[in-house]
C-alpha positions in Angstrom: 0.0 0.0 0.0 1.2 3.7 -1.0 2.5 5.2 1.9 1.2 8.7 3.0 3.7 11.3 2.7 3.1 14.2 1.1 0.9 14.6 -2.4 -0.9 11.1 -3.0 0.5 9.9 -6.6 -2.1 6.5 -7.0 -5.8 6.4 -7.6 -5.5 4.3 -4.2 -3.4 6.4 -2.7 -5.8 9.4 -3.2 -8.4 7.6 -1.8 -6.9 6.6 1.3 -5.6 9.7 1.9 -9.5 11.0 1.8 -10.1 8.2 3.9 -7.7 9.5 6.4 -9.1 13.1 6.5 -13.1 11.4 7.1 -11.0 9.4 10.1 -10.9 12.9 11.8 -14.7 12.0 12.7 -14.1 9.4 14.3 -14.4 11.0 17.7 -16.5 13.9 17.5 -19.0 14.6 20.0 -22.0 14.5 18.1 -24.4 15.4 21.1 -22.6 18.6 20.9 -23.2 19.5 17.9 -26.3 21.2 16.7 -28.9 19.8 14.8 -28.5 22.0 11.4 -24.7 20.4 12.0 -25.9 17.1 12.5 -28.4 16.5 9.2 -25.6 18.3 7.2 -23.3 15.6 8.2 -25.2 13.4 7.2 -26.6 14.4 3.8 -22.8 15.3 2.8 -22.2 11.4 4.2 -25.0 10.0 1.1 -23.6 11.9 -0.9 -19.9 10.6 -1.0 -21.4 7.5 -0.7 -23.1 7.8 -3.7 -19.5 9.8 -5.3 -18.0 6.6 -4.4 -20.5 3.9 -5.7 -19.8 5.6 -9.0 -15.9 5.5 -9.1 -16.4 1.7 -7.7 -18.5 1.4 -10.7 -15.9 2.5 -13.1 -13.1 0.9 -11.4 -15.3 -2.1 -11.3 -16.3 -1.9 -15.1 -12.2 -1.8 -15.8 -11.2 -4.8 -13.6 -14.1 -6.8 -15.4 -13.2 -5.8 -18.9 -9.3 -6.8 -18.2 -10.9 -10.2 -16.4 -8.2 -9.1 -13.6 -9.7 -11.4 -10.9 -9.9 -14.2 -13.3 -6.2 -14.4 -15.1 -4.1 -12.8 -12.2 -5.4 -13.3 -9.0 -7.3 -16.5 -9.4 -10.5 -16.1 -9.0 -13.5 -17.7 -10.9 -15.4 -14.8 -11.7 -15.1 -10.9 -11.3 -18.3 -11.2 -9.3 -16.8 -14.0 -6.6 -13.9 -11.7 -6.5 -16.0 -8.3 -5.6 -18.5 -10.4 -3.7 -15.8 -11.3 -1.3 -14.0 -8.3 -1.0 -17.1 -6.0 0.2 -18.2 -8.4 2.1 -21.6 -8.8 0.1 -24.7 -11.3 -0.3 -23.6 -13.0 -3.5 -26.3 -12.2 -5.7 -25.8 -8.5 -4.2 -22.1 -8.7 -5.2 -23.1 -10.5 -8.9 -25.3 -7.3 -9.6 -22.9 -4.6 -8.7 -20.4 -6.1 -11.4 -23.1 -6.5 -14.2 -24.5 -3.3 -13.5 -21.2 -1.9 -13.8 -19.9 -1.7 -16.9 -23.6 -0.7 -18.0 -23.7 2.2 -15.7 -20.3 3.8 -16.8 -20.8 2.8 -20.9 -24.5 3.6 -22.0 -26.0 4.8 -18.4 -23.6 7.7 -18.5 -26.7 10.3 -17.2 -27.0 8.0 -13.9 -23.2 7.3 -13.9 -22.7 11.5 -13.9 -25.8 11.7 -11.2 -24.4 9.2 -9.4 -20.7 10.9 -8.9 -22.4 14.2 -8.3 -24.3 12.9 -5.2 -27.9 13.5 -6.6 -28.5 9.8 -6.9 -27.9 7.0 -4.3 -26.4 3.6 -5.4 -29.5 1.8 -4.8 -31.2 4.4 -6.5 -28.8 3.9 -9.6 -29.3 0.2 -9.6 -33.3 0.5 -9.7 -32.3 3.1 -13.0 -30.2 0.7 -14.9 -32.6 -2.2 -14.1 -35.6 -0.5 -15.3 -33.5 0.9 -18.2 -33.1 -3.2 -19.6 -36.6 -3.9 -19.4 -37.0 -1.1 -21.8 -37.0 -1.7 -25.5 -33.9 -1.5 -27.4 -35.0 1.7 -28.8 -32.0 4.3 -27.7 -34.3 7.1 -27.5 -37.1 5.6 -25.7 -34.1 4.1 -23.4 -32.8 7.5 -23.0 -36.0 9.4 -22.1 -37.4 6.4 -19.7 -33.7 7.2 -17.9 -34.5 11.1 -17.9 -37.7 10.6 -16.3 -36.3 8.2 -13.4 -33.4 10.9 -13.1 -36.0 13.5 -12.3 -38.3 10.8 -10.3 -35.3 10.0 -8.1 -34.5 13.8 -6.6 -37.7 13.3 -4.2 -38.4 9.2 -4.3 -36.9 7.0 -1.9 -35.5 3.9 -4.2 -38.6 1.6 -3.1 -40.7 4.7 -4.5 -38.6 4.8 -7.6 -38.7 1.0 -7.8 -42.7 1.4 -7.9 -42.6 4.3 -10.5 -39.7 2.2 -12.7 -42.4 -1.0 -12.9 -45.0 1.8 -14.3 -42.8 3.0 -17.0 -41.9 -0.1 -18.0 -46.3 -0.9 -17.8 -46.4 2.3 -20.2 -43.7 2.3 -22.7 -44.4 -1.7 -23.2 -47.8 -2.4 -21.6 -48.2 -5.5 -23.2 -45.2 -7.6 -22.5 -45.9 -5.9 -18.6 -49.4 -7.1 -18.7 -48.6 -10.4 -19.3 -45.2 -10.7 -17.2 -47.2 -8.8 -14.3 -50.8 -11.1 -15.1 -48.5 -14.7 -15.2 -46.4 -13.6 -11.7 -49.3 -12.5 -9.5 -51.0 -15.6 -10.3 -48.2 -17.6 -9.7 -47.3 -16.1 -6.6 -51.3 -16.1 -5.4 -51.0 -20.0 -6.4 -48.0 -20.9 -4.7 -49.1 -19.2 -1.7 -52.5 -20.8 -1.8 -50.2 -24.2 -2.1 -48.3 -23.7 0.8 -50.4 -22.3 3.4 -50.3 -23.4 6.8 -50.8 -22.3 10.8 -49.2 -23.8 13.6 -49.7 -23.5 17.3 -46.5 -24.5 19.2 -45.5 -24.1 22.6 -42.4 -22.1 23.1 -40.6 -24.0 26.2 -41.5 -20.6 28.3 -45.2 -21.2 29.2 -46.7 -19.4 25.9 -47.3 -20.7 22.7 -45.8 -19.1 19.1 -48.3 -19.1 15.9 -46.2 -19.3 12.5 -48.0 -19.5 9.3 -48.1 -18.1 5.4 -51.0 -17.6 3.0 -52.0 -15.9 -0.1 -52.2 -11.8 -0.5 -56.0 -12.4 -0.4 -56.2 -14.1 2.7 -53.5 -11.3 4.6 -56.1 -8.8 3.5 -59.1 -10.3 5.0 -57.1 -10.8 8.5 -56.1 -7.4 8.2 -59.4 -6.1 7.5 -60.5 -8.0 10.5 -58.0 -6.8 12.9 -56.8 -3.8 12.1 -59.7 -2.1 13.6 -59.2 -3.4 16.5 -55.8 -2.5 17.0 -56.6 0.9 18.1 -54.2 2.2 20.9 -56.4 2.5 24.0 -55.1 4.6 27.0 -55.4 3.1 30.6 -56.6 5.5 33.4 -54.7 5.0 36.6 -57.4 4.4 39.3 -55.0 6.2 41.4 -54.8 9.8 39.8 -57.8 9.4 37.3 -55.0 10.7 34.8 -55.0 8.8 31.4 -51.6 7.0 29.9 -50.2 6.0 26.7 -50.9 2.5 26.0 -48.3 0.2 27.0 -49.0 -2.1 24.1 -46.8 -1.9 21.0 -48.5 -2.5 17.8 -47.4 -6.6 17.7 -49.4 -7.0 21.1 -52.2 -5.0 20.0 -52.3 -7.4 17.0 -52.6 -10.5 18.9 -55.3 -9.2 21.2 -57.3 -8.6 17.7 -56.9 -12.1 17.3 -58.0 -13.4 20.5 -60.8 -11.1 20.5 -61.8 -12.0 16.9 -61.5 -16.3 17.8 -63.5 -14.7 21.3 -66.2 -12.9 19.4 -66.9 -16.1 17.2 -67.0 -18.4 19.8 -69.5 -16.3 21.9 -71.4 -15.7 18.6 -71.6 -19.5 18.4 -71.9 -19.4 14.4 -70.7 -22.2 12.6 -68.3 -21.9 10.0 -70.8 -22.8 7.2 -72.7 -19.4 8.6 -72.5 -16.9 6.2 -72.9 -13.6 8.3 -71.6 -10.5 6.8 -69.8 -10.0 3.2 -66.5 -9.2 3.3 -65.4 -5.9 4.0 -61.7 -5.9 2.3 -61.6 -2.5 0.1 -59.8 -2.5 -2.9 -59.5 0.2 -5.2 -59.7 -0.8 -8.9 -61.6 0.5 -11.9 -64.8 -1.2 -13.4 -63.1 -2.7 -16.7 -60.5 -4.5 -14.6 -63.9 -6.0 -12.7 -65.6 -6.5 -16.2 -62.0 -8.8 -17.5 -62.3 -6.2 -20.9 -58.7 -4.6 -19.6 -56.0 -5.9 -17.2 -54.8 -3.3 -14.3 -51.0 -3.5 -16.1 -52.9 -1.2 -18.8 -53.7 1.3 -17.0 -50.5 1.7 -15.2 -52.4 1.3 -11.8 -52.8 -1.7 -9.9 -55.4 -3.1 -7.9 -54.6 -1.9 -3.7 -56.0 -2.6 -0.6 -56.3 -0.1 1.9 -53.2 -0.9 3.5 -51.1 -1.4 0.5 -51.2 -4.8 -0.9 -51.4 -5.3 -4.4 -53.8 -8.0 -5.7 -54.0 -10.0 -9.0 -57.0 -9.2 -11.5 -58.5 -12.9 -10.8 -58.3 -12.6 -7.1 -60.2 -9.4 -7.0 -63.3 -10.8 -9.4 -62.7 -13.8 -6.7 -63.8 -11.4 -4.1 -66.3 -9.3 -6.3 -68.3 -12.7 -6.4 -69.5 -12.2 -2.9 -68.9 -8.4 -2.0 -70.6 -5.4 -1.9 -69.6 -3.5 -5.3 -69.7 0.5 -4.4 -69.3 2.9 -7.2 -66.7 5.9 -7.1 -67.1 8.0 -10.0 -63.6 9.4 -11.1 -62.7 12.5 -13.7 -59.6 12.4 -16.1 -57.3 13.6 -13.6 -58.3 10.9 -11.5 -60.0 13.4 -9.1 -63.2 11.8 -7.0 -66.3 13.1 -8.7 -69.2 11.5 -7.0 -69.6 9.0 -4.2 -73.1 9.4 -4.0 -73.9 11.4 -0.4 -72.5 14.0 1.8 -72.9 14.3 5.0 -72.1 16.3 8.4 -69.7 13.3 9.3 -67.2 11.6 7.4 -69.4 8.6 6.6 -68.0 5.3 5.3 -68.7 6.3 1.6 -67.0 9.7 2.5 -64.2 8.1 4.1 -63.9 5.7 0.6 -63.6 8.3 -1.6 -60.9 10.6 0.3 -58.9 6.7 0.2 -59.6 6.2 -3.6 -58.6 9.6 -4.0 -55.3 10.1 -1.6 -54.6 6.5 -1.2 -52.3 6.7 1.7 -50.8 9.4 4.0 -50.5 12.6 2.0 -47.9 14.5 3.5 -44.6 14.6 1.6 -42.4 11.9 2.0 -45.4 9.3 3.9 -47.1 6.5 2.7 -48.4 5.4 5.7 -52.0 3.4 4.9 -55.6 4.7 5.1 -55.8 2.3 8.2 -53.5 4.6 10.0 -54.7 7.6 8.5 -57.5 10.5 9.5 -59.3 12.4 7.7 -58.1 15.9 8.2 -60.1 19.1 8.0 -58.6 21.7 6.2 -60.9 24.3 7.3 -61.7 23.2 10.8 -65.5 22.4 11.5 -65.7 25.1 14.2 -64.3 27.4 11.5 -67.1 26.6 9.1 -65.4 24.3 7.2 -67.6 21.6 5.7 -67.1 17.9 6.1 -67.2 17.2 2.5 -64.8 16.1 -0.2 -63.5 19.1 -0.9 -62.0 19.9 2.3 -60.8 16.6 3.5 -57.1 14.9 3.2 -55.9 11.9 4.1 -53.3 12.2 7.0 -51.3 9.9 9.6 -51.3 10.3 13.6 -48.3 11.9 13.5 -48.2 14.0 10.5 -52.2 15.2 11.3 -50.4 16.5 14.4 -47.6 18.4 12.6 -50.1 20.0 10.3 -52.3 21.3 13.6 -49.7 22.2 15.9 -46.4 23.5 13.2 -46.2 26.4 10.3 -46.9 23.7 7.9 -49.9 24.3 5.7 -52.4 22.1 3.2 -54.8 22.6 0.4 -56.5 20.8 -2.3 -54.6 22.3 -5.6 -57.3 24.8 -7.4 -56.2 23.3 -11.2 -56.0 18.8 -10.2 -58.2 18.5 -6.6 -54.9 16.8 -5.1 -53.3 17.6 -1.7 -50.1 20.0 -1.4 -48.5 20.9 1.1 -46.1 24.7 2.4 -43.0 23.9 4.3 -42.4 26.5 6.9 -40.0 29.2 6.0 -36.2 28.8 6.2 -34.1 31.5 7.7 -32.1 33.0 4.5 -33.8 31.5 2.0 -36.5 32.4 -0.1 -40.2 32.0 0.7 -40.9 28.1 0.1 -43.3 26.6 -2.5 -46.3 24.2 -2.4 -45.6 20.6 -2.6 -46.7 17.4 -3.1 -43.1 15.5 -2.7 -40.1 16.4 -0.5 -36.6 16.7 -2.3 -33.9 14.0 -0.8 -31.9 17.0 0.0 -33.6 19.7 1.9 
C-alpha cells in the first residue's frame, strides 16, 4: 500500500488519503453538535457515498473488462472476487459487477448523477434495471432514464422501484401485462399451495403461531383486525389521569386475534354461517372488474387499503360475494361522486378521500388509510364543511404536525390533489407548495 507522505500519486493512494481526513470524525461529539450540524453531516455522508458507488462502478467496469480477478489473481469470476472483498450477499455482489460496466458505458446520465451525489447507489441500480426492461430503442431508453433521473430527486429507491415498474407498464404495456398477469398468479397460487398455521409451545409457558397464505387471505385478516388494534389509553385508578398504551402494535395485533377467535366463539356461528360480506376495500376501476382490460394497462394496480397489491382474478374472486360501491372518477383521476355528503365523514366519504389520496399525504409518507385521518382543512368550528372538498388523508403523526407547526395544506385549485407549504427557512427564499419532499432539503 502507497504510503502517506506528502501529495498522493495513485488512484489508491488518493483515496486513502480522503479516507484519512473522514478518520478525523471518528471522535467527535456529536451530542454537541447542533442539529442544522448534524443533518448536514449526514446528507454530505450520502452523498460521498453515492460519489463513491460511481468511481467503484468505473473501477469495477475496468477490472471486469481486463478479467483481472480471473487471469491474475485466481479467481473464478469478477463477481466472486468483488463479492468477497465487500463483504456482500452474492447475488448483491453479482449485480454490482453487471451493472457496472452498464452504468459507466450507456448509463452515463445515472453514472454522472451518481458521482455528483444527486442519486444514491440503490437508487442507480433501480435506474439501470428498469432501463433493460425497456425496448432497445435508444431514444425511448434515453427518455425512460431522464424521467427516473427526475423521479429519483424526491423518491426513496422503493418509491422509484414502484414508479420504474410503471414505465416499463407504459412504454411496453403489453409484454408488462402479461409478465405482471402470469407472476401474480403464480405467486397467489404458490401461496395458496403452501399455506399453513401452527400453534406451538415455546418451552416458556406461551405458545408461538407461524404460518403463510396468499395476498387475499393477509387482507381479510387485516381487514378484520386492524380495527381493533386501536391504541387504548389506561386511566390510573390512582390519579384518574390517562396513559399512553403500554401495548406496541405486535401486542395489539394479537389481542385482535384473540378477541376476533373470542367474538366467534360467543357468537356460536358455525363456520358454514355466512354472516356478513366481506369488507376488504380494494380500489380498482370497473373494466378490470368487467376482464375487458388488465390493471397492467392502466399503469395502476389493484390496492387494498393498506397497500397490498392484488391480481386481476383474485379481486373478481372477491367481487363474487362483495358489496360492489361505485366511485365516480374524472380524467385527472379526481373523485367526482360518491353518492352522499354528510355532516360526518361517513363510510362512503371516508372511501372516496382513500380512492382519492390513497395513503398518508404528506410529503415523504405512505403510511396506509388504516393509519390515517381524515383531516379538515378548514376546521369544522371554523365553518369548514365535512365534504370532499375539504378533506385529506393524513397519519397520527403528521395530522399532528399539520395542527400544531407552520406547515400548511390545500387541495390544488387546477387537479383536486393535496399540497402541502413547508415552513420558512431563515435566509432562504419564501418556500413553495408541494406534493413531494426533495432528498436533500
Amino acid at each position: 500500500m502507497e504510503q502517506q507522505t506528502g501529495t498522493p500519486t495513485t488512484p489508491a493512494g488518493v483515496v486513502a488519503a480522503a479516507n484519512g481526513l473522514v478518520a478525523n470524525l471518528d471522535e467527535a461529539l456529536w451530542a454537541a453538535k447542533t442539529s442544522e450540524e448534524l443533518v448536514g453531516t449526514v446528507e454530505q455522508l450520502e452523498t460521498l457515498r453515492a460519489h463513491l458507488a460511481g468511481l467503484e462502478a468505473s473501477v469495477l467496469a475496468e477490472v471486469h473488462a481486463r478479467k483481472v480477478p480471473k487471469q491474475e489473481l485466481a479467481w473464478s469470476s469478477t463477481a466472486g472476487w468483488f463479492t468477497h472483498l465487500a463483504g456482500m450477499k452474492r447475488g448483491q455482489g453479482h449485480r454490482t459487477v453487471e451493472q457496472a460496466p452498464l452504468l459507466v458505458t450507456e448509463r452515463t446520465a445515472t453514472h454522472a448523477a451518481l458521482l455528483a451525489g444527486r442519486v444514491s447507489p440503490e437508487q442507480a441500480a433501480i435506474i439501470v434495471a428498469a432501463v433493460e426492461k425497456l425496448p432497445l430503442n435508444p431514444s425511448v431508453r434515453a427518455e425512460g432514464e431522464e424521467l427516473l433521473l427526475e423521479a429519483a430527486s424526491r423518491l426513496t429507491a422503493t418509491e422509484l422501484h414502484h414508479a420504474a415498474k410503471r414505465l416499463v407498464l407504459v412504454v411496453d404495456p403489453d409484454k408488462a401485462e402479461r409478465d405482471a398477469e402470469k407472476a401474480l398468479d403464480r405467486e397467489d397460487r404458490a401461496a395458496h399451495l403452501h399455506r399453513h398455521l401452527s400453534i406451538t409451545e415455546d418451552g416458556a409457558g406461551g405458545v408461538r403461531l407461524r404460518g403463510r397464505g396468499t395476498v387475499e387471505d393477509a387482507a381479510i385478516l387485516k381487514a378484520a383486525f386492524l380495527p381493533l388494534t386501536k391504541p387504548e389509553p389506561a386511566v390510573d385508578p390512582e390519579t384518574c389521569e390517562e396513559n399512553v398504551d403500554p401495548r406496541d402494535h405486535g401486542a395489539r395485533m394479537w389481542d385482535a386475534l384473540v378477541a376476533t377467535a373470542q367474538h366467534a366463539l360467543d357468537t356460536d356461528l358455525p363456520p358454514d354461517c355466512h354472516g356478513a360480506r366481506p369488507r376488504v376495500t380494494v380500489t380498482t376501476s370497473l373494466e378490470v372488474l368487467r376482464q375487458k382490460i388488465d390493471w397492467a394497462t392502466l399503469g395502476t394496480p389493484a390496492i387494498t387499503d393498506d397497500g397490498l397489491e392484488l391480481a386481476p382474478s383474485v379481486i373478481r374472486r372477491l367481487a363474487c360475494d362483495a358489496d360492489i360501491i361505485p366511485v365516480a372518477l374524472g380524467s385527472k383521476g379526481e373523485v367526482l361522486d360518491v353518492g352522499r355528503t354528510s355532516r360526518l365523514v361517513t363510510p362512503p366519504l371516508w372511501r372516496a378521500v382513500v380512492c382519492r389520496d390513497r395513503h398518508c399525504t404528506f410529503p415523504g409518507c405512505t403510511r396506509t388509510p388504516l393509519m390515517c385521518h381524515a383531516h379538515h382543512i378548514t376546521h369544522w368550528a371554523d365553518g369548514g364543511h365535512t365534504n370532499l372538498e375539504n378533506l385529506v388523508l393524513l397519519c397520527g403523526q403528521h395530522h399532528r404536525v399539520i395542527h400544531h407547526t407552520p406547515w400548511q395544506v390545500r387541495l390544488n385549485p387546477h387537479d383536486g390533489r393535496p399540497e402541502f407549504l413547508p415552513p420558512p427557512k431563515r435566509g432562504q427564499p419564501p418556500p413553495e407548495w408541494i406534493r413531494s419532499r426533495p432528498r436533500r432539503e
